[in-house]
C-alpha positions, 0 to 999 in steps of 0.5 A: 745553797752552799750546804746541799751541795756540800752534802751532795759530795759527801753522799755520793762518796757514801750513801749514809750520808745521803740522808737529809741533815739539818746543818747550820748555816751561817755562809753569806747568802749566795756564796758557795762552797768549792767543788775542791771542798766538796770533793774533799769531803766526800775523800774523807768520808769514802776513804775513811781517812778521818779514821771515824773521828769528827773533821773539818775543811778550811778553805782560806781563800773563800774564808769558810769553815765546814764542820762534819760529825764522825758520821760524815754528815756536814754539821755545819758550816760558817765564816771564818778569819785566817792568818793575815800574811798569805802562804803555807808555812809555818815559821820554826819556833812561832809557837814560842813567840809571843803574838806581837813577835811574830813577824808579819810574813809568818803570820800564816794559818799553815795548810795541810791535814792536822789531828788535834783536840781540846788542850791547855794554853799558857795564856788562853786557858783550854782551847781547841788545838788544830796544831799544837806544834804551829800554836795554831787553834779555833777561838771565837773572834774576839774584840781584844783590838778594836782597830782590827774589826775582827767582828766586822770582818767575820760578819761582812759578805766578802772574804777579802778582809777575813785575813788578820789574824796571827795564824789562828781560825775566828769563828762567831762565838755561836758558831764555836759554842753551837758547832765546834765545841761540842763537835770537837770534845773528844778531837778530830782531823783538820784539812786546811786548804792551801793559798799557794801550793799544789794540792799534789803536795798538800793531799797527795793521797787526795790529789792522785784519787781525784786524778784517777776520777778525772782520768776515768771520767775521761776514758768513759766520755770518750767511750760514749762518743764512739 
């Protein structure tokens, strides 16, 4: 199950998180959780770069969201819909546009590390920004246009068609009131998983520990073989 093995990589990063955790799962059966995912969460949560708060790993090209409390224990995980173009980036001056200006070049969810929280919106009310600079947040999935089937494709087993939004995250509206809200209250740190650039230049503190994991691994196999 795509969960265990998430709880797998956080626990062997820390042994409180060993502990058995009851998360919701609302992944399609059988689809799995990244070992980019999983080594990303342990990362976290052994080099306590979420600084204790709450996080959360997006991986867009799988289309999931998994959510961990301040322990580092996963709470959850679930689908989500990204932005429809494919890219890193966030355009300059996006957030000052309205949706229906935005290019569909720029219509990108932006990779990275964000610290975000709960905020004013100018027409949205409150909501859960991951980054306010890029206007980019986590909403449940709405039926505002009919022709786009955002609960279609929130809800369908393959993530091919979980690309379309402006460059927000969709979750299912349970998922949102059961996990993320009450998650996220008082903020929390946001990792966003890159379409097209390395991972180097996305979490270069990430990617030079994972290096030296495999370097290591390395030295002992060949140790072993002598």
């Amino acid at each position: 199950m795509a969960l265990a093995l998430a709880g797998t990589g956080v626990a062997h990063a820390e042994d409180a998180a060993a502990q058995p955790v009851a998360a919701v799962d609302e992944l399609p059966p059988g689809q799995e959780v990244s070992d980019t995912v999983i080594e990303l969460a342990g990362w976290v949560v052994a080099t306590k770069d979420s600084h204790g708060y709450p996080f959360a790993i997006m991986d867009k090209a799988a289309a999931q969201i998994l959510v961990f409390g301040s322990d580092g224990k996963l709470r959850g995980a679930a689908p989500g819909l990204f932005g429809s173009a494919t890219g890193d980036h966030t355009a300059p001056g996006v957030a000052g546009l309205a949706l229906r200006e935005i290019p569909g070049r720029d219509r990108t969810t932006p990779a990275g590390r964000f610290v975000g929280g709960f905020g004013p919106s100018i027409d949205a009310g409150r909501v859960l920004w991951v980054d306010y600079e890029s206007a980019v947040s986590i909403h449940p999935t709405a039926t505002g246009v009919p022709a786009e089937k955002r609960v279609e494709r929130l809800a369908s087993p393959s993530p091919d068609d979980n690309r379309v939004t402006h460059g927000c995250i969709n979750v299912s509206p349970e998922f949102y009131e059961q996990i993320v809200r009450s998650t996220f209250e008082r903020g929390g740190v946001f990792y966003i998983l890159p379409d097209a650039d390395p991972m180097a230049e996305t979490f270069p503190e990430f990617a030079q520990s994972r290096a030296n994991a495999q370097h290591d691994d390395g030295k002992r196999k060949r140790s072993a073989s002598k």
